[in-house]
N, C-alpha and C positions, 0 to 999 in steps of 0.2 A: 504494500500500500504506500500511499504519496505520504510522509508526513508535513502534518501542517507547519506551515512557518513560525508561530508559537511553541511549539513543540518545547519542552525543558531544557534549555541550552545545553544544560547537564548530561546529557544525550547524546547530543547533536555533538557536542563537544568534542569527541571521539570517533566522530567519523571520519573517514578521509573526504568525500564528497564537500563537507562543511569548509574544507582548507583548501580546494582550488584542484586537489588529485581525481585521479581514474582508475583504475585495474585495469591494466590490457594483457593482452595473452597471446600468444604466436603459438600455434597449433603444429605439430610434424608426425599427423596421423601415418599410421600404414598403408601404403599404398597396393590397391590391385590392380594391372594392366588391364584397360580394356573393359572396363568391370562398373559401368556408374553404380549399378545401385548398392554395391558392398563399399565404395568409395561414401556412397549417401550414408550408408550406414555410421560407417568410421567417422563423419566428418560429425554427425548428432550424436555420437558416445562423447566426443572430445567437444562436443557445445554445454552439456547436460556436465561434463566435468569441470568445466570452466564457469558455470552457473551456480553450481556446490561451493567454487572458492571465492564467490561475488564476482567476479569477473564480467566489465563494461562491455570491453571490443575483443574480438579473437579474430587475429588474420590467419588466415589456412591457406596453403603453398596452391602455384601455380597450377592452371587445371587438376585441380585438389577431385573434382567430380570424374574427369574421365580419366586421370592418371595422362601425365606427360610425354613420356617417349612414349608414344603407339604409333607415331611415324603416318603412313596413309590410312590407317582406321579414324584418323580425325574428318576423314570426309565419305563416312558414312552413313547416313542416312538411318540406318538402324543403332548405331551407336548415339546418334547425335537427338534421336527419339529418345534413348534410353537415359541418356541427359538429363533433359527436360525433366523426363519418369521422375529419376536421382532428386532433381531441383524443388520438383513438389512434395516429397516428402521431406526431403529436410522443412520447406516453410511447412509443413502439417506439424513436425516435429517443433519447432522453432517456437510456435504461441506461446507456451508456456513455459519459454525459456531466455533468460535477462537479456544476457551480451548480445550485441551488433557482431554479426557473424562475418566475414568476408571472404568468400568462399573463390575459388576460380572453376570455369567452364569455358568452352568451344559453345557460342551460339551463333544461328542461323541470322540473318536480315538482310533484305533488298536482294537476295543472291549471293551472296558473300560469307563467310565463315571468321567470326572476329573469339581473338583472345583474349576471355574477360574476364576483369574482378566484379563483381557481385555482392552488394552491401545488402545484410538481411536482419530485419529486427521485427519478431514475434510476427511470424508468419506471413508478413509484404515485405516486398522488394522494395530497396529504397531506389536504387538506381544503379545502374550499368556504368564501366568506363572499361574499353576497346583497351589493348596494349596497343602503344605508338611505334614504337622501334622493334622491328623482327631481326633476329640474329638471323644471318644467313651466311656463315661462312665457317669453316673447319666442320665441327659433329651439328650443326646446327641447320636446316632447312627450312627454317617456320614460314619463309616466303612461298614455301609449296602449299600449305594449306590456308594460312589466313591473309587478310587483309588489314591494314593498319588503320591504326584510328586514327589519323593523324589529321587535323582541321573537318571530325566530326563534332558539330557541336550543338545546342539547342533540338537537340532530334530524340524521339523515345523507339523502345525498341517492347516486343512482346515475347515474355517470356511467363513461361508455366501458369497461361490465364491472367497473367496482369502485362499490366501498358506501362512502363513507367521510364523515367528521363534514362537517356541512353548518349552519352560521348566523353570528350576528354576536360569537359569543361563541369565537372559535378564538383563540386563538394559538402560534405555533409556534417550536418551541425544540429547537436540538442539543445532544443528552445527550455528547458529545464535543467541543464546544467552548461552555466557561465564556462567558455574556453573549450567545452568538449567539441571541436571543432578536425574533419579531417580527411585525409586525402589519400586515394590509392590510385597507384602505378603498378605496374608488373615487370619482373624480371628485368627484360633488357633495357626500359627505360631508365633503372637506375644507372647502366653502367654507359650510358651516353655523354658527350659533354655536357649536354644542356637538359639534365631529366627533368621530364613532367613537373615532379613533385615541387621544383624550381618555383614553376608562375602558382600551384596551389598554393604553397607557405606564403607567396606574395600578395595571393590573394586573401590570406586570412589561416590558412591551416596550421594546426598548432600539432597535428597527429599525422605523420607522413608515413603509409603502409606498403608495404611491396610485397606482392606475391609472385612468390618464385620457387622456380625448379632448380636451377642452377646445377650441374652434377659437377662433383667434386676432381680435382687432380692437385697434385702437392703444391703447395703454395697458396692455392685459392682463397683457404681461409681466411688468411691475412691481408687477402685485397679487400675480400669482402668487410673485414673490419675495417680497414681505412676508409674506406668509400661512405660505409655506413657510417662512421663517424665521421667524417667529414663531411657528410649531408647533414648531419642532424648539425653538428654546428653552424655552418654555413648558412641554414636557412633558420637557426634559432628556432630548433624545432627537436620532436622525439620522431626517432626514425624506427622503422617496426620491420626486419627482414625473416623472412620465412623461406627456404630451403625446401625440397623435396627431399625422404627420405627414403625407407627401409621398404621397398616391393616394387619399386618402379623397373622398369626393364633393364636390365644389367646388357644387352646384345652388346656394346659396345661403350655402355659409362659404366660410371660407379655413385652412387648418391649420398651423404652426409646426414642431411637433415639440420643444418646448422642453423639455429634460429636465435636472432639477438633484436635487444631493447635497447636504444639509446637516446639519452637525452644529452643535449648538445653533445659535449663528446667524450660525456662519461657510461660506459656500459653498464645498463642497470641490470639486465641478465643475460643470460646465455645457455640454451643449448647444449646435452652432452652429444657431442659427435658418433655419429656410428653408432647408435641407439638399435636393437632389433624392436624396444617397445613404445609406442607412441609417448609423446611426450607435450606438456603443457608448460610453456617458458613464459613466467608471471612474473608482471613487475606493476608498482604504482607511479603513476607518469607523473608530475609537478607541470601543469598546465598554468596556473598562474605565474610558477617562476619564468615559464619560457614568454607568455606574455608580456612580461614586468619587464627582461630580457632586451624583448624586440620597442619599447619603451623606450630605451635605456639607447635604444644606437640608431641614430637616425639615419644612420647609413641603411638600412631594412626599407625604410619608408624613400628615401633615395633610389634603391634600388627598384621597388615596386614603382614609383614614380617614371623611372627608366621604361620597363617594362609596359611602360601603357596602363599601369594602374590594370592588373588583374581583376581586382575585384568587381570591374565594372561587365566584366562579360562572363564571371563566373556564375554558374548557375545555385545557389544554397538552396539545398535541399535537408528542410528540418524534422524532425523525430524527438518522440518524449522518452528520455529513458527512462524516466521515471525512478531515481534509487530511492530506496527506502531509510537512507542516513543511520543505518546502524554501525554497530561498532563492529570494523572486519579487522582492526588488526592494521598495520602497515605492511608490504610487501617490498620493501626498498631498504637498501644499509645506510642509514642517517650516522656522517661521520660524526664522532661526539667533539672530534678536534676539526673543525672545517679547514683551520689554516694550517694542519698539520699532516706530512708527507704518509698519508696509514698503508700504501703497497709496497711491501719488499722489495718491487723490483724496482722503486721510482726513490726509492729511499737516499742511496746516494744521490742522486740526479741531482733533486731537490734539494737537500741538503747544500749539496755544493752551490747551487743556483743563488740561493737565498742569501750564504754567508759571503759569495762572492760578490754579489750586488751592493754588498755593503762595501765593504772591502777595497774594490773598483773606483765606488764613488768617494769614499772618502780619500784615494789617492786622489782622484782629479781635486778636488776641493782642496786638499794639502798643497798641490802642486801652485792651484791658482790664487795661494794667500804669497804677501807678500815673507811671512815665517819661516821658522824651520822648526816649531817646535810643536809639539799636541799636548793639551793639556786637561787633563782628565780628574775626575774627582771619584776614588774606589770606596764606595762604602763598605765590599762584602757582601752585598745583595747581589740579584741577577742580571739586573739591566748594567749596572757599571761592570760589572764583570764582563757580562756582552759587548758593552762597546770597547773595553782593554782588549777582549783576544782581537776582535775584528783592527783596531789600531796596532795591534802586534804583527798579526797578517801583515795589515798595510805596511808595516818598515820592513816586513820579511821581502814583500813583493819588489819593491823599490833597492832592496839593498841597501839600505838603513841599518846604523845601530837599534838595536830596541830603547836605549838610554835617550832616542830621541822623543822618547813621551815622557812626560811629567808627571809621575803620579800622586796624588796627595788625598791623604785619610784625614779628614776633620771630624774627631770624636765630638759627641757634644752629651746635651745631659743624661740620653737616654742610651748611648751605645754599648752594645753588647761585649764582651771578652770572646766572644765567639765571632761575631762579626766582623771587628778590628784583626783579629787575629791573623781571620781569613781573606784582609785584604791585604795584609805586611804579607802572607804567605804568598799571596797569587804575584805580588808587585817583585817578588825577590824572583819566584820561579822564572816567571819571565824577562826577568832580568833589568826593568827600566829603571827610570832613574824616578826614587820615591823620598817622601817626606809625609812629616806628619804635621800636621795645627789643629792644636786645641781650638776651638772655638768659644768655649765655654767662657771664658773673660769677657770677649769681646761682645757675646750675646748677653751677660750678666750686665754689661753696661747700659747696654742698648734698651735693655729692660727696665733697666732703674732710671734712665733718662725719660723714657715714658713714663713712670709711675705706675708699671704693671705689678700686680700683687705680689706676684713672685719674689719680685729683687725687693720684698717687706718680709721673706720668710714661708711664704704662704702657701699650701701645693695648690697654685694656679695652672691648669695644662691644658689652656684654650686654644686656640686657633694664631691666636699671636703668638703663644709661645711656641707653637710647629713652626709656625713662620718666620720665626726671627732667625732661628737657626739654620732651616732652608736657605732662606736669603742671603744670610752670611757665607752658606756656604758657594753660595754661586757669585756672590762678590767678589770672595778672594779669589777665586778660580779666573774669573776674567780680570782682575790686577794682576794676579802671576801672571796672565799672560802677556797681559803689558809688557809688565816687568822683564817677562823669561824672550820675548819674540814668536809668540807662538798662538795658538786659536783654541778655545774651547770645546770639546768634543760634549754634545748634551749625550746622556743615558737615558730620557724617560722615551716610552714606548708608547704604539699605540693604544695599548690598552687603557693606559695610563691617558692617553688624550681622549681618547674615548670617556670616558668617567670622569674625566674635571680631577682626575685625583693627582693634582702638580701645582707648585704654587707661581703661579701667574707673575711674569715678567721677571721677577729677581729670584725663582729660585730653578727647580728643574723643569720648567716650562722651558725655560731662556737658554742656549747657548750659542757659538758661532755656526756649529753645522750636529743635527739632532740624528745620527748617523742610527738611533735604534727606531726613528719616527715611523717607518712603516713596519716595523715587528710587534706582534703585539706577544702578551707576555707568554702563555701557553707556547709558540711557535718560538722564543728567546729560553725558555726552557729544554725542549726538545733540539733546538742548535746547540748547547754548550753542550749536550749529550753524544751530539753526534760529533763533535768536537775530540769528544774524548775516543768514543766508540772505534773513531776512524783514524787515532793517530794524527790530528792535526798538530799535536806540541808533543811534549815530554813527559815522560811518564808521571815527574814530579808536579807539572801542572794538573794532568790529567787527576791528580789524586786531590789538589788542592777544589777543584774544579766539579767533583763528584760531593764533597765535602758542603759544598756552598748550595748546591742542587739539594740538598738535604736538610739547609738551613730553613724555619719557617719566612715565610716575604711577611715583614716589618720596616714602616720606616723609620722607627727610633727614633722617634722624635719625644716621646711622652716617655718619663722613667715610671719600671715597673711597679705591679700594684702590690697590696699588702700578701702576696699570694706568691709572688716574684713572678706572675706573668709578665709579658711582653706585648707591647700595644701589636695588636693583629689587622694588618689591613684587609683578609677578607674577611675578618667577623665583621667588618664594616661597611665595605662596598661588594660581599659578596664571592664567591667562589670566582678567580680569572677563568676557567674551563666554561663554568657556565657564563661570564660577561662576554668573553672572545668567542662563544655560539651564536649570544643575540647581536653580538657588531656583526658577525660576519652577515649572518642574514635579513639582519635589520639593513646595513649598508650598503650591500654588493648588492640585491635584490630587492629591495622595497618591500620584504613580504610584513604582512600587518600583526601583530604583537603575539593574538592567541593563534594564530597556523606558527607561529616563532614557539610557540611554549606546547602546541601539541609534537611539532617536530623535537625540541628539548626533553620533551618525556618520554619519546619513542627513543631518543639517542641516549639515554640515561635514566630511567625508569630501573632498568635489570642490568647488574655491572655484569652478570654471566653472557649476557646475550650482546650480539654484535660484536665486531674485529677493534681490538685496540692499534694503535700505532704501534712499529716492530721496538724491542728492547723498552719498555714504558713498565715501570716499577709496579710491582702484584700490589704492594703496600698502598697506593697514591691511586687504584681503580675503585675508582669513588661513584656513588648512584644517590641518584635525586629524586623525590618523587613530585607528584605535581605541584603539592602544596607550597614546598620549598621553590619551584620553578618559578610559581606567578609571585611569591614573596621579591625573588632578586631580580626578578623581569620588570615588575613596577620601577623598584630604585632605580633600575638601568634607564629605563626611560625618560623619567627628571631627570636623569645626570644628561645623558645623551642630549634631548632634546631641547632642555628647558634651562639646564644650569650649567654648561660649561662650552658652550659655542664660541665665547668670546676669546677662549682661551685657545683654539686652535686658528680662529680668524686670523691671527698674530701668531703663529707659529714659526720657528727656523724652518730654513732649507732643509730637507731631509730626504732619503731615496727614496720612492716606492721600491717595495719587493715583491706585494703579495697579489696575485688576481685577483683576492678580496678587499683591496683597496687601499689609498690610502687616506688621512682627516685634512689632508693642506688643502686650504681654501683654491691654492691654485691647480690640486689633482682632481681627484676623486667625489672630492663630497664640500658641497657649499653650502650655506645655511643661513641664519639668521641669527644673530646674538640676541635677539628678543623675542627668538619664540616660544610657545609653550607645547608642551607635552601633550595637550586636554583631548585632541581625537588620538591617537595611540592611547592611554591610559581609558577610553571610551570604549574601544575596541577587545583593551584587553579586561571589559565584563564582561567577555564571552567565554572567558574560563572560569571553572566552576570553582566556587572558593569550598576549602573544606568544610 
């Protein structure tokens, strides 16, 4: 049944439908040569199982109805009846069954034999589209039996009792679910320069499907990945490929059955190869991120513009699918680290990508100060740590002494013997040239010149007094540099600009070049690891360096309480794992707060469930449940939206790194120093509070 739009959000809350997703399903039944109606058959076991797992759309491979290789049985008269036969009962079978089926067949019109996809939902046809491009050359002959569809368009064709739109100009779209929008080609039209699927996505399609036969030989696979991922990127779109499989005629191929999901050009499933049992390749599509997406680049609307504006001679043809918004579950691996490299095989890549980016730019930056020297401020935490090795890099790359950085420890009221410790240790490992300043006098003065209660005796540990210290500490940092000939390297991240959590202009907001500006902390964690993992320094750092990863993130600025705790910055602003989930998806994609916090629960709900990042500590896999989710998802959003914009408007020069973006007013993300949070926080009363 439809539910009503009232419905108890509480509900609805849980469903995918509610957050802009679909279930699609790529079908690679068994094939029998020659055979429609045992092909009918196979093709309603695999609809009926694809209904049981909620599944929207299911593409099913190339003349899926009369099997592929049959060579000159495609123009028979009695095969091509038994078709038909095959077609009506799958729609007999179809009524009372959910997903949009897309089946392929060999149909008759005007005299002619076309190769078709077949969109079917509950027992009518929605509509027909012809393949364009016939392979004709090596195992391939299809210009012997059919005809191309190629500038068929506004025409209907009759099949199994109905009339319905018939060419290459369809596409089809549910008037009850926003984005479900979508497009089929077949086989050889993907592997064209200019496939079909091209002017569909341009014209609107957000779901690009290819039914195909495709028979396999060594190599193949890996074209078919590129292809397919680099459609679905390319047209900012999820690309849906289906393979023939297991009973197709062997005389002279061999079949796979390879079928994959991709959304832009990350593979959401896949296929096991050389299956003998049919198989149902299920994923949840993200429809509004690829909308949000094509948004996002107006090169898309550029290109459609180019193209004569597709949408103006495309035909939409709509359908209710009618979901019922229950809770099915997610079907997709929501990474819980977005900015974080989680496949083994991309591990190094990335790695190197990201730390070199820094690295890189802070040579050019070095090179183009009138200096010679880097001057850096190590508290022992992460981020200054992060920006020492990446400035040790840099003098390794250049042929530099390391003693060409400056490193200074400014203890103040609140610093730890562990964290001092660990920054004499990191500063000697690697060898630069280090010193220490108390700050503590000079902030003592500073205080009592105000008449802050403190410098009366008093444990006053307000907001001035974090900041006096901060401030102090970036003062002296840019007088040594004066002083020394040399430019400030800042440490705060983005996480950190993300949150408003830095003190604005005089402390680690401010420096010459903010060389960790596009890392945000989750992703400066997982570098100093692989820092170590890979042999970037010495053993002796690597150990100093594993030590510091282990330290809890405090800024030490408040001394500890009657308990000897340690001021905690995320019992304050929140777990960094779960704030670097909602920047990444709050800012790369615009998605709206409670699809942010249903994907957050799906990535962190059950720390057993879903792939962490390679070498990531047993101890530190941490699980969230929802409650806690919309708690630091609210914070985030005041901080984000409402209270700390002004601070990144005024930000240093700093690299991007990440495809999730970066807060420089002049990259990534612009904004308003005066706006408010009130629709996000509106949005997110769509999560159910405990």
């Amino acid at each position: 049944m439809i539910i009503d739009e009232q419905q108890d959000r509480s509900v609805r809350f849980f469903s995918l439908h509610e957050h802009g997703f679909v279930r699609v399903a790529v079908s690679t039944p068994k094939a029998h040569v020659g055979d429609p109606e045992r092909n009918g058959e196979s093709i309603v076991t695999e609809a009926r199982r694809a209904t049981e797992r909620g599944v929207d759309l299911v593409v099913f491979p190339e003349l899926s109805v009369s099997a592929y290789a049959i060579d000159d049985l495609h123009l028979q008269d009695a095969l091509l009846d038994d078709v038909e036969q095959a077609i009506r009962a799958i729609l007999r079978a179809s009524a009372d069954l959910s997903p949009v089926l897309l089946i392929g067949a060999p149909l008759r019109r005007n005299g002619r034999l076309y190769n078709c996809a077949i969109a079917i939902l509950r027992g009518v046809i929605l509509g027909v589209v012809p393949k364009v491009f016939l392979p004709n050359y090596r195992e391939y002959y299809e210009k012997r039996w059919f005809a191309s569809g190629s500038g068929i368009t506004g025409a209907e064709i009759d099949v199994a009792g109905q009339t319905v739109p018939f060419g290459t100009d369809l596409l089809f779209a549910a008037a009850d679910l926003k984005d479900f929008i979508f497009h089929m080609e077949v086989c050889e039209d993907f592997w064209a320069p200019a496939p079909p699927s091209i002017e569909g996505a341009l014209a609107g399609a957000l779901l690009l499907c290819n039914l195909s036969a495709s028979n396999i030989v060594v190599g193949k696979s890996a074209d078919r990945h590129i292809l397919t991922s680099a459609q679905a990127m390319r047209c900012m779109a999820a690309y849906m490929y289906s393979a023939a499989g297991g009973g197709e005629c062997s005389n002279d191929l061999s079949w796979d059955g390879q079928a994959m999901i991709y959304e832009l050009g990350d593979c959401l499933a896949e296929s096991e190869r050389f299956s003998r049992e049919p198989q149902l390749t299920i994923a949840d599509v993200d429809l509004q991120r690829l909308r949000l997406e094509r948004m996002r680049m107006p090169t898309f609307n550029d290109a459609a513009v180019r193209a004569g504006n597709p949408e103006r001679t495309f035909r939409r043809v709509e359908f209710l699918l009618q979901p019922d918004y229950a809770d099915k579950g997610l079907e997709r691996h929501i990474r819980r680290f977005p900015y974080v490299p989680d496949a083994p095989a991309r591990l190094d890549q990335d790695c190197y990508e990201a730390f070199n980016i820094q690295v890189h730019a802070l040579i050019k930056r070095f090179e183009s100060t009138p200096g010679d020297r880097m001057v850096i401020g190590v508290s022992g935490g992460l981020d200054s740590t992060h920006a020492l090795i990446v400035a040790a890099k840099a003098c390794d790359v250049l042929s530099l002494p390391r003693t060409t950085i400056l490193g200074f420890t400014m203890p103040g009221f609140a610093t730890g013997d562990t964290t001092k410790g660990n920054a004499w240790a990191l500063m000697k490992a690697l060898g630069i040239e280090a010193a220490e300043i108390d700050i503590r006098p000079a902030a003592r003065q500073m205080l009592a010149d105000m008449g802050h209660a403190f410098s009366q005796g008093e444990p006053v540990y307000d907001i001035t007094f974090e900041n006096v210290q901060a401030g102090l500490r970036t003062d002296y940092l840019f007088r040594l540099a004066n002083q020394r000939n040399g430019f400030v390297i800042g440490t705060g991240d983005l996480s950190e600009l993300a949150l408003g959590w830095c003190t604005y202009g005089v402390g680690d907001q401010m420096s010459h070049y903010g060389v960790n500006a596009g890392i945000p902390k989750t992703l400066i964690q997982y570098l100093i690891r692989w820092t170590v993992s890979s042999g970037q320094f010495d053993a002796e750092t690597g150990r100093v360096l594993d030590a510091i990863l282990d330290t809890e993130i405090s800024p030490e600025l408040v001394p500890a309480d009657a308990t000897g705790a340690l001021q905690s910055t995320e019992s304050k602003i929140g777990p960094y794992e779960l704030n670097d989930f909602f920047l990444f998806h709050t800012m790369r994609y615009g998605q709206p707060p409670a699809k942010v916090a249903f994907m957050a629960y799906h990535a962190w709900h059950n720390r057993q469930v879903g792939a962490w990042p390679v070498h990531f500590p047993e101890a530190k896999k941490n699980a969230y449940d929802l409650e806690i989710i919309r708690h630091w998802l609210e914070r985030f959003l005041i901080r984000f939206f409402q209270t700390s914009q002004f601070k990144r408007t005024a930000m240093p020069n700093g690299p991007k790194v990440s495809a999730g973006g970066s807060l420089s007013p002049r990259g990534d993300w612009r904004a308003p120093s005066d706006g408010s949070a009130a629709a996000w926080l509106r949005d997110l009363e769509r999560v159910p509070k405990a």
